[in-house]
VOVEXKOL-409032 format. One record per residue (C-alpha): residue in one letter; x, y, z; residue number from 1. Coordinates in pm, whole numbers. Layout:
N
<atom 'A' <X Y Z> NUM>
...
This chain:
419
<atom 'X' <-1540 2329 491> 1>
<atom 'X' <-1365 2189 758> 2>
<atom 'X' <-1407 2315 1152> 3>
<atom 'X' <-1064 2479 1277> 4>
<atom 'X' <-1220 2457 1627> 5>
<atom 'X' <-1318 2063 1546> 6>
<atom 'X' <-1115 1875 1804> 7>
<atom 'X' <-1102 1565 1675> 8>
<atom 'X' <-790 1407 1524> 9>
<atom 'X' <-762 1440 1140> 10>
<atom 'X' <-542 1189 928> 11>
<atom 'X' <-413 1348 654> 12>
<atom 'X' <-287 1140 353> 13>
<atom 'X' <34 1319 192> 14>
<atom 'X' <217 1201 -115> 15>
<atom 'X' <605 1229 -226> 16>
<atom 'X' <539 1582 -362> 17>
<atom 'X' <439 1742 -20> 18>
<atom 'X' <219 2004 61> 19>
<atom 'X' <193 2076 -361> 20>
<atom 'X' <-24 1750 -327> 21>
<atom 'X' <-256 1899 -98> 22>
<atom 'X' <-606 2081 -131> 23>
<atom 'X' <-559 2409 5> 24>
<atom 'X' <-869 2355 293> 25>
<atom 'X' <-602 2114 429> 26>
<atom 'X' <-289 2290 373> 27>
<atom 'X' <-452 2562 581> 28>
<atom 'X' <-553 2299 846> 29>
<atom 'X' <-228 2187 929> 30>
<atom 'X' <-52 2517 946> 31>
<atom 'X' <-339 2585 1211> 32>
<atom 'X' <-352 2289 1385> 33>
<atom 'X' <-227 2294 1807> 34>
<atom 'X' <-13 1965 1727> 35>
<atom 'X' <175 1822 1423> 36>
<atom 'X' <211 1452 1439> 37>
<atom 'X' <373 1235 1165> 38>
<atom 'X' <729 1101 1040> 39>
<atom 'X' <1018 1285 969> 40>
<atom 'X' <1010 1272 617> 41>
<atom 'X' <638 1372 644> 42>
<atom 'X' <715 1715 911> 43>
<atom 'X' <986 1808 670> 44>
<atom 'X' <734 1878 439> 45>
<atom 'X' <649 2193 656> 46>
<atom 'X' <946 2343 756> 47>
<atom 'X' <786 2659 883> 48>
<atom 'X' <513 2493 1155> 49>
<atom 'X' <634 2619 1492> 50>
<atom 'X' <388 2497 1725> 51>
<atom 'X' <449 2127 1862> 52>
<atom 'X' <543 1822 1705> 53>
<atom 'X' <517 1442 1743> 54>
<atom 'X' <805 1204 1582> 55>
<atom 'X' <658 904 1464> 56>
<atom 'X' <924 686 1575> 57>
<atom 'X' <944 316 1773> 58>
<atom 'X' <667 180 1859> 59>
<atom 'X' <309 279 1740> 60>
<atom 'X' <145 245 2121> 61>
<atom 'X' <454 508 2266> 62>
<atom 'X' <324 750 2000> 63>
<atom 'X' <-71 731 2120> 64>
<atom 'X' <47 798 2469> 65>
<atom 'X' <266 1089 2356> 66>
<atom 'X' <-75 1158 2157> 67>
<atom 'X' <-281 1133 2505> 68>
<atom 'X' <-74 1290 2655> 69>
<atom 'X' <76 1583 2521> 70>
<atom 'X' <-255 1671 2251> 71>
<atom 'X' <-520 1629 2453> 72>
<atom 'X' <-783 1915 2410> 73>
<atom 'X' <-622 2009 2118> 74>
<atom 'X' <-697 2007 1761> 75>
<atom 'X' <-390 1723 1594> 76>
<atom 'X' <-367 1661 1241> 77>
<atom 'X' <-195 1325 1180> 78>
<atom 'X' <23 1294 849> 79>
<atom 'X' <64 940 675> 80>
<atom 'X' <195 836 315> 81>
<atom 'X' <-46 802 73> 82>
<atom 'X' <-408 608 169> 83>
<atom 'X' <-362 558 553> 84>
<atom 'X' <-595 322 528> 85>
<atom 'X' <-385 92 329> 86>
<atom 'X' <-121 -86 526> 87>
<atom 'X' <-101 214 728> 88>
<atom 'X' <-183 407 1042> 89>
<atom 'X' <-542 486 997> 90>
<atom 'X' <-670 173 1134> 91>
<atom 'X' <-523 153 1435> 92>
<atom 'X' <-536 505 1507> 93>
<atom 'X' <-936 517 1469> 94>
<atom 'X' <-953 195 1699> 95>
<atom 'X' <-729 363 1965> 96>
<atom 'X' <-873 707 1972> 97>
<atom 'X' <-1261 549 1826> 98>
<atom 'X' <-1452 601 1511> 99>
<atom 'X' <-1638 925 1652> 100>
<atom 'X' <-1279 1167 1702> 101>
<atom 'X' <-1132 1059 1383> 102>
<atom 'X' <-1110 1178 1060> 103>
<atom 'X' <-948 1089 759> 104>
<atom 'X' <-847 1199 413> 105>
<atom 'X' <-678 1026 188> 106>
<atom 'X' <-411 1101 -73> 107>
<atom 'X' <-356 910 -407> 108>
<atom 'X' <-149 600 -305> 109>
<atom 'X' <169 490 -434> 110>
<atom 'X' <-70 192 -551> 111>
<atom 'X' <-267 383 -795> 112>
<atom 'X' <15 591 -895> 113>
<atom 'X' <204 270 -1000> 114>
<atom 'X' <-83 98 -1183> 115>
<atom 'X' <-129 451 -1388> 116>
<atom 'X' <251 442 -1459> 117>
<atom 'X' <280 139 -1585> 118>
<atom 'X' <-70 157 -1755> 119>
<atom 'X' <-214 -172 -1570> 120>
<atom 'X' <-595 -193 -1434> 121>
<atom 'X' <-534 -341 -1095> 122>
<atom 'X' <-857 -480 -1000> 123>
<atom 'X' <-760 -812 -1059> 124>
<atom 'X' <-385 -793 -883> 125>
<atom 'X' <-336 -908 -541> 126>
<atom 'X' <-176 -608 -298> 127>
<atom 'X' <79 -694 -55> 128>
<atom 'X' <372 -558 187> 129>
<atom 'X' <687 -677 271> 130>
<atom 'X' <714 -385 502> 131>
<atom 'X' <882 -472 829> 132>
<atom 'X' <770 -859 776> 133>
<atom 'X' <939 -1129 662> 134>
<atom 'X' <917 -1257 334> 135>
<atom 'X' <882 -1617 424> 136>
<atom 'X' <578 -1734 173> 137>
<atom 'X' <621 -1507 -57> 138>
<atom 'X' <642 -1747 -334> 139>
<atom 'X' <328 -1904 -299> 140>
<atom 'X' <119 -1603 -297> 141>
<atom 'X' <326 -1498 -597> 142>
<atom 'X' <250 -1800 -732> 143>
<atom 'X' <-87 -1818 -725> 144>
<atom 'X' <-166 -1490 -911> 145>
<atom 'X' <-69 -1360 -1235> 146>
<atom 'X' <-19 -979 -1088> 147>
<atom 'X' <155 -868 -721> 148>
<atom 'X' <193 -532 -622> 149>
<atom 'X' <439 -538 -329> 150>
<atom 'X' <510 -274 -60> 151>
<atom 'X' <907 -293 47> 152>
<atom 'X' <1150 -205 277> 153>
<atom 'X' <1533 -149 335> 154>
<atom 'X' <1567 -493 386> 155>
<atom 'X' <1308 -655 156> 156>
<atom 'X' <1425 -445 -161> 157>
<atom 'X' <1379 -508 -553> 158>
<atom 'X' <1689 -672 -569> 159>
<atom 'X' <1615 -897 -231> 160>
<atom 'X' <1249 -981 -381> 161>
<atom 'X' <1446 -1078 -717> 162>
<atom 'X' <1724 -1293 -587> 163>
<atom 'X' <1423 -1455 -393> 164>
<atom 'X' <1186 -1569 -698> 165>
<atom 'X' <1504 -1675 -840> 166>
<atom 'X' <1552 -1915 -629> 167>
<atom 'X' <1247 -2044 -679> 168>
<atom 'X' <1295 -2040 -1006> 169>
<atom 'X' <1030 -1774 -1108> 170>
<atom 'X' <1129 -1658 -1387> 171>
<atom 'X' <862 -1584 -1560> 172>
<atom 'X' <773 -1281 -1386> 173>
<atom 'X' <863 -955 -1466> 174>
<atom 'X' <884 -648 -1235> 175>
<atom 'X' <798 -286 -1246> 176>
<atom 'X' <957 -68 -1032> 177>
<atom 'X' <821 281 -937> 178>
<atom 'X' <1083 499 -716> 179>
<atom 'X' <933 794 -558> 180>
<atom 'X' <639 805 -705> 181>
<atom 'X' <432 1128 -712> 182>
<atom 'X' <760 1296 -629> 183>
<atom 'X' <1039 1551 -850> 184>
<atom 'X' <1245 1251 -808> 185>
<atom 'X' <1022 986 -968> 186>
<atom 'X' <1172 735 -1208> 187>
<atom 'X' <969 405 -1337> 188>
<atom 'X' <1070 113 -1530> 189>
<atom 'X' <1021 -235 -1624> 190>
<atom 'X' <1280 -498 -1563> 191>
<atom 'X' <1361 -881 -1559> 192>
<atom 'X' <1394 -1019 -1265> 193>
<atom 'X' <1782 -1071 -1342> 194>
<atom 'X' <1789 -711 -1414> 195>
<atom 'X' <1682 -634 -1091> 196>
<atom 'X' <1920 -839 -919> 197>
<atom 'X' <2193 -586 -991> 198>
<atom 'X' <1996 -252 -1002> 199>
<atom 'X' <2023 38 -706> 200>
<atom 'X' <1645 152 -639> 201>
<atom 'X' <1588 462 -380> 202>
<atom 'X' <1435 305 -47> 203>
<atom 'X' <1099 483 -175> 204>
<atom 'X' <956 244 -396> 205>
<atom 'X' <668 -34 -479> 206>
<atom 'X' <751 -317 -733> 207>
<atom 'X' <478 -515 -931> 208>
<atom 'X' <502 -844 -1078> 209>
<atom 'X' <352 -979 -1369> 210>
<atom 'X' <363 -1305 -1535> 211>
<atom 'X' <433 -1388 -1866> 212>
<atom 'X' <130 -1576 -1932> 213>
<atom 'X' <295 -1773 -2238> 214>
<atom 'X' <568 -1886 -1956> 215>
<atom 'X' <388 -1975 -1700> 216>
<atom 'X' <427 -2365 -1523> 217>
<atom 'X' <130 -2591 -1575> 218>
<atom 'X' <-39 -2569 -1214> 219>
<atom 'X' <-70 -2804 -994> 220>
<atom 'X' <-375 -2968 -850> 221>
<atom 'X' <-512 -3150 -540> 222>
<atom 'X' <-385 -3494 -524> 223>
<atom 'X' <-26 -3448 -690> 224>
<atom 'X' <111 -3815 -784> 225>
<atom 'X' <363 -3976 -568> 226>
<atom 'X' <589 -3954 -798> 227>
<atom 'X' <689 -3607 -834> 228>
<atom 'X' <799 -3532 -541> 229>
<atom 'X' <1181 -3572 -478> 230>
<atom 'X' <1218 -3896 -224> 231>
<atom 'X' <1442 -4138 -76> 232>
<atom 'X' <1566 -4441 -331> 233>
<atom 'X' <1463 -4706 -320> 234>
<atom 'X' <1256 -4617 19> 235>
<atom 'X' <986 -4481 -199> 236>
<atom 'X' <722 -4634 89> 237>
<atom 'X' <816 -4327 326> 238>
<atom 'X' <587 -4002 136> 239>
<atom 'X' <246 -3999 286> 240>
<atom 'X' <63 -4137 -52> 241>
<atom 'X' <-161 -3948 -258> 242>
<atom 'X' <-459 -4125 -136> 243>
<atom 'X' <-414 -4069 235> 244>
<atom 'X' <-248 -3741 174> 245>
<atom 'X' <-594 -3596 33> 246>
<atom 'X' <-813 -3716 261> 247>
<atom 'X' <-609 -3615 572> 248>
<atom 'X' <-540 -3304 429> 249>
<atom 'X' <-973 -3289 375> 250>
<atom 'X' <-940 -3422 796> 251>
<atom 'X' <-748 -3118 833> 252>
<atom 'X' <-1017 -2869 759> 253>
<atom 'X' <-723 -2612 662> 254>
<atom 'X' <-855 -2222 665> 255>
<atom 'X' <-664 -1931 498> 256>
<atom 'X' <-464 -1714 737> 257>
<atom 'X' <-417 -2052 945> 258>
<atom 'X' <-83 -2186 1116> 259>
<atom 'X' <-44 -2542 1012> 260>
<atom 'X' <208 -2821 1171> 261>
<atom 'X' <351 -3063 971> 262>
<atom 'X' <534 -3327 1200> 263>
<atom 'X' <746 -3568 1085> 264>
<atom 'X' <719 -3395 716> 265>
<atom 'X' <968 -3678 547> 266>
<atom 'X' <921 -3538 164> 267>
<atom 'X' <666 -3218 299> 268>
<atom 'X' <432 -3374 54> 269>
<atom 'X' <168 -3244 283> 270>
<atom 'X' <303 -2941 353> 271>
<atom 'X' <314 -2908 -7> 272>
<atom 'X' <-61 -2958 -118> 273>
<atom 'X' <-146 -2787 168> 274>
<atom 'X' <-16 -2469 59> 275>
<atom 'X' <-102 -2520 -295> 276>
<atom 'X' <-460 -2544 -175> 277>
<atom 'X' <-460 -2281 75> 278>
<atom 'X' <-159 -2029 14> 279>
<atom 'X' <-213 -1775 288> 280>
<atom 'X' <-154 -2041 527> 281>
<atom 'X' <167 -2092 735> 282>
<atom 'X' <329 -2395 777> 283>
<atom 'X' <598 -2532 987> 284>
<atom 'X' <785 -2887 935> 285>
<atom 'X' <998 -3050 1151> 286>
<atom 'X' <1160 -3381 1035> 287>
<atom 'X' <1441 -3567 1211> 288>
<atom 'X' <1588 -3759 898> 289>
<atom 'X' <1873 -3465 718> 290>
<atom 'X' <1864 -3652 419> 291>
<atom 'X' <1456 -3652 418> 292>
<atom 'X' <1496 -3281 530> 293>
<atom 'X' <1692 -3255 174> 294>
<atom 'X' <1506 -3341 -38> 295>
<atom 'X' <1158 -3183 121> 296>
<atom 'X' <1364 -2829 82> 297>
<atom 'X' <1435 -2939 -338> 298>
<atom 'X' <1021 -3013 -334> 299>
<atom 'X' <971 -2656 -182> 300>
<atom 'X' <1191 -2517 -463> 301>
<atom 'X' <1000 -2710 -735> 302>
<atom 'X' <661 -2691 -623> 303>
<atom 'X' <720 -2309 -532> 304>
<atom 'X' <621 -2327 -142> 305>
<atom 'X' <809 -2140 95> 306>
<atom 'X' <802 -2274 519> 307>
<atom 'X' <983 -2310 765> 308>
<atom 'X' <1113 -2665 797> 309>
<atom 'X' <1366 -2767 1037> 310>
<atom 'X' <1543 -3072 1127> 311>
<atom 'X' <1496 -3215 1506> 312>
<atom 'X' <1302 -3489 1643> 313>
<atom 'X' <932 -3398 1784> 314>
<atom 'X' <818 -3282 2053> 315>
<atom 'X' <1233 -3078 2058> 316>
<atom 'X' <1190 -2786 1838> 317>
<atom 'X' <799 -2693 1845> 318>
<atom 'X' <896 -2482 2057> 319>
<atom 'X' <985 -2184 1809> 320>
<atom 'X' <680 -2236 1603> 321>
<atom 'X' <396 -2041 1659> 322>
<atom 'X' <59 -2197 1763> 323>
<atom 'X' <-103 -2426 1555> 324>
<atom 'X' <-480 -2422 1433> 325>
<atom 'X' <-413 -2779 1276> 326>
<atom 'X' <-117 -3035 1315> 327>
<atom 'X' <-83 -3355 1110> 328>
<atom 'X' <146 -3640 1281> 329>
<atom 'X' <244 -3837 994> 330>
<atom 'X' <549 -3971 1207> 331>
<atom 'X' <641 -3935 1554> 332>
<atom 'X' <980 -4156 1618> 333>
<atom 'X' <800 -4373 1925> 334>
<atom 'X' <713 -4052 2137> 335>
<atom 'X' <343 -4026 1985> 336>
<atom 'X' <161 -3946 2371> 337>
<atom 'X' <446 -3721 2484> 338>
<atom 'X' <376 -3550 2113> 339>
<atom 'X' <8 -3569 2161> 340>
<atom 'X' <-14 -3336 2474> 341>
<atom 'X' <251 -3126 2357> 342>
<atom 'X' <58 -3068 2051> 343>
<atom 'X' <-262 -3048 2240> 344>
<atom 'X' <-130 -2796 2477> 345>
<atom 'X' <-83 -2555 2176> 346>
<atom 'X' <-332 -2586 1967> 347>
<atom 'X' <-555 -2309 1894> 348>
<atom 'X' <-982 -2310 2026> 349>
<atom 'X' <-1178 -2460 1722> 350>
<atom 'X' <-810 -2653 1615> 351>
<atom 'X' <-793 -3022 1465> 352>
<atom 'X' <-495 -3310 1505> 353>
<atom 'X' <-488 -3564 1262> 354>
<atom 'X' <-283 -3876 1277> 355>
<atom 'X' <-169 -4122 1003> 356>
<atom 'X' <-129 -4455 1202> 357>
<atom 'X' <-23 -4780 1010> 358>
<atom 'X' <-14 -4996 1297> 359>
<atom 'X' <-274 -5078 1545> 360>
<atom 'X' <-46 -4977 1815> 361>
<atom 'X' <1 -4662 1703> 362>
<atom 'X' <-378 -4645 1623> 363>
<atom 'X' <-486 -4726 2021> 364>
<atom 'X' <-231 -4424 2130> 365>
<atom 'X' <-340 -4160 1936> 366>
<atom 'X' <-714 -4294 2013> 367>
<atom 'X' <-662 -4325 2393> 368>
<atom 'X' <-449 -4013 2386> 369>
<atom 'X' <-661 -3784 2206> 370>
<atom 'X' <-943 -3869 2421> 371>
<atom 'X' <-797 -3827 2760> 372>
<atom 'X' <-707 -3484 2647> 373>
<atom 'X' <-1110 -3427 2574> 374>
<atom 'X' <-1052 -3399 2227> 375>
<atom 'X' <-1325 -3562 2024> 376>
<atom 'X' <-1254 -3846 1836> 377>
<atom 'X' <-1274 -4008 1514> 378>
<atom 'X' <-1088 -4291 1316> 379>
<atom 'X' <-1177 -4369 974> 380>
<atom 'X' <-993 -4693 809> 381>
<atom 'X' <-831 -4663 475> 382>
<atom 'X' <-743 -4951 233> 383>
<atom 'X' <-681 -4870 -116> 384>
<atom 'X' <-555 -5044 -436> 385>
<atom 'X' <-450 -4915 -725> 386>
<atom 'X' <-417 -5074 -1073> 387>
<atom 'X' <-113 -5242 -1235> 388>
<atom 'X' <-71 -5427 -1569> 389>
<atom 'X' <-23 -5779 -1601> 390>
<atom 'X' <43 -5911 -1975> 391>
<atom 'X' <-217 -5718 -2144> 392>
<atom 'X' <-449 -5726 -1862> 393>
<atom 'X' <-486 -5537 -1557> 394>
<atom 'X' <-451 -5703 -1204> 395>
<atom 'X' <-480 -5421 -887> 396>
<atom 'X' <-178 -5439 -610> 397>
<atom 'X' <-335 -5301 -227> 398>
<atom 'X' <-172 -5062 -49> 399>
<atom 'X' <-83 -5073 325> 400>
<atom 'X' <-417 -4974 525> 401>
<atom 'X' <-393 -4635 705> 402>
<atom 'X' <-597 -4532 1008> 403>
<atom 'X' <-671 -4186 973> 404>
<atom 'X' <-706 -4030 1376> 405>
<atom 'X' <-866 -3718 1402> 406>
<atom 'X' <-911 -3505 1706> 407>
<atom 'X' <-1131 -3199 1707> 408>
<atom 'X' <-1156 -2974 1998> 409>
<atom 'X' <-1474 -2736 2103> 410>
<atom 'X' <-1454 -2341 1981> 411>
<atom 'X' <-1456 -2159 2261> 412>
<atom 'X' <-1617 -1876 2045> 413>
<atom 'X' <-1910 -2124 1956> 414>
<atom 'X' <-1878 -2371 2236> 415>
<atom 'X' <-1943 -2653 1940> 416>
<atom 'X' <-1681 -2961 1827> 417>
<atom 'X' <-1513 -2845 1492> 418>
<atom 'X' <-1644 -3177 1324> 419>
């Protein structure tokens, strides 16, 4: 039984069907409740409340003041679609207001009510939203699971999310699409991605994706030969080979969630495997070469990794990315100190700068640099060879040696080198 005279705030899940969706206990505590708070959608499910309402509307932080301000004493009941504890307010309600004066029930979500539509067990699918973010690597985290369930918006629609897999030529997904769900107005189907494209969908809706697993690409893994990747002709010695690419890339110490920087990105081989290994992270590439900048966006579209890449010459335009946790210089056009303390300057506590050098000059810059900005320092030396027939033998043909600069910097949480 709940207490009317309880004062603490109470978040109240509701579904497209309204107060019918509701136990009674908490029908009957919202039509008692001093103060109302929730969207429009969700106070037009009770026309009849007289006593005072909040709009959820703008920003979160005006409607906590409003909250503070205008509720306080007074029993509030808090509406929210669905679980408000999934991608919703419930969260950051309990953290502004505390765990002790907070309360919440949740509804069915339009999660579950999708799965039970479309008969899928979801344990195994990875949950998303595209709601009010941008769907800039989507198609790696597509990519790397066989089931999506995305939230949407007005901008990132069914038909938005399908022209965008298209272009990455995804099309062995398939997409359910649940409008309304829970409400009179409910409709459910399953479509190809092509299908979709052209379809009208009510702004209320989820969409899941599902590959065919007959269809699906053989995946890639670490160490992806030179090769493949779309490059200049006949300046093949320009890609950051495989070799060096995985051991920087191991330098790197990459974590999921991460912002990466990937200067002087030439192909965006590294950009590349770095995603492929670590999809949740985001990456930004800047190379000054157009025709370079090319053909790294036809390897983004072929080995399904979506970043931002633009073309400029480093340290001009790092400007709009955010801050790094790792950067890897694998060019810097003769402004490699300049570069160095930009770099530095942004990096996140407990962040790592690597740098491919191929001459000794280059080496002694980075080295000097990075330790004048109280980064610690290391520099391993990499010569490799790799096999090539002769007749009907087998001779090996060395590679250009690589110094591999790496500058960790102390965690400020931990006060210890990131080594």
């Amino acid at each position: 039984m709940i207490d009317q005279k309880d004062k603490r705030i109470r978040i109240v899940g509701i579904g497209d069907d309204g107060m019918a969706g509701l136990a009674p206990g908490l029908v009957a505590l919202i039509e008692d409740v001093d103060v109302l708070v929730g969207g429009e959608r969700h106070l037009s499910f009770f026309p009849h409340f007289t006593k005072h309402t909040i709009e959820i509307k703008g920003p979160l932080a005006a409607v906590v003041d409003r909250m503070k301000n205008e509720a306080k004493g007074k029993s509030v009941v808090v509406l929210a679609s669905g679980d408000p504890n999934f991608f919703g307010i419930g969260p950051y309600l309990t953290k502004q207001f505390g765990h002790e004066h907070v309360d919440i029930f949740p509804s069915v979500s339009s999660i579950q009510l999708a799965f039970a539509r479309c008969k899928e067990n979801w344990h195994d699918a990875t949950l998303m939203s595209l709601h009010g973010r941008s769907m800039t690597g989507l198609a790696q985290r597509v990519e790397a699971t066989n089931k999506t369930l995305i939230l949407t918006d007005s901008v990132n629609t069914p038909a938005a999310i399908a022209r965008y897999l298209l272009s990455y030529d995804m099309r062995e997904f398939r997409a359910f699409v649940g409008e309304n769900l829970g409400g009179s107005a409910e409709k459910t189907g399953w479509y190809t991605l092509e299908e979709m494209v052209d379809t009208i969908y009510s702004n209320l809706n989820v969409v899941l994706l599902k590959r065919d697993p007959v269809s699906r690409p053989t995946p890639y893994v670490l160490g992806i030969l030179d090769d493949q990747f779309v490059q200049r002709k006949p300046d093949r010695g320009l890609i950051t080979k495989r070799e060096i690419r995985v051991l920087s890339l191991a330098e790197l110490q990459l974590k999921p969630g991460g912002v990466f920087w990937d200067i002087g990105a030439c192909t965006g081989s590294v950009s590349i495997e770095a995603i492929l290994q670590t999809p949740s992270i985001r990456v930004y590439a800047i190379e000054k070469n157009a025709e370079d900048l090319a053909n790294l966006r036809m390897n983004q579209v072929k080995f399904r990794t979506d970043f931002i890449a633009v073309n400029n010459r480093a340290p001009a335009g790092l400007e709009a990315f955010e801050d790094p946790d790792a950067v890897f210089i694998g060019g810097s056009g003769g402004e490699l100190e300049e570069l160095l303390q930009v770099c530095a300057q942004r990096l996140r506590s407990g962040g790592r700068i690597v740098v491919n050098a191929a001459t000794i000059e280059t080496l002694s810059t980075a080295y000097e640099t990075l330790r004048e900005l109280q980064f610690s320092v290391s520099v391993s030396l990499v010569q490799t060879s790799r096999s090539k027939p002769i007749l009907n033998l087998t001779r090996f043909e060395g590679m250009n040696p690589v110094y591999l600069v790496t500058g960790s910097r102390v965690d400020e949480r931990t006060g210890e080198r990131d080594e």
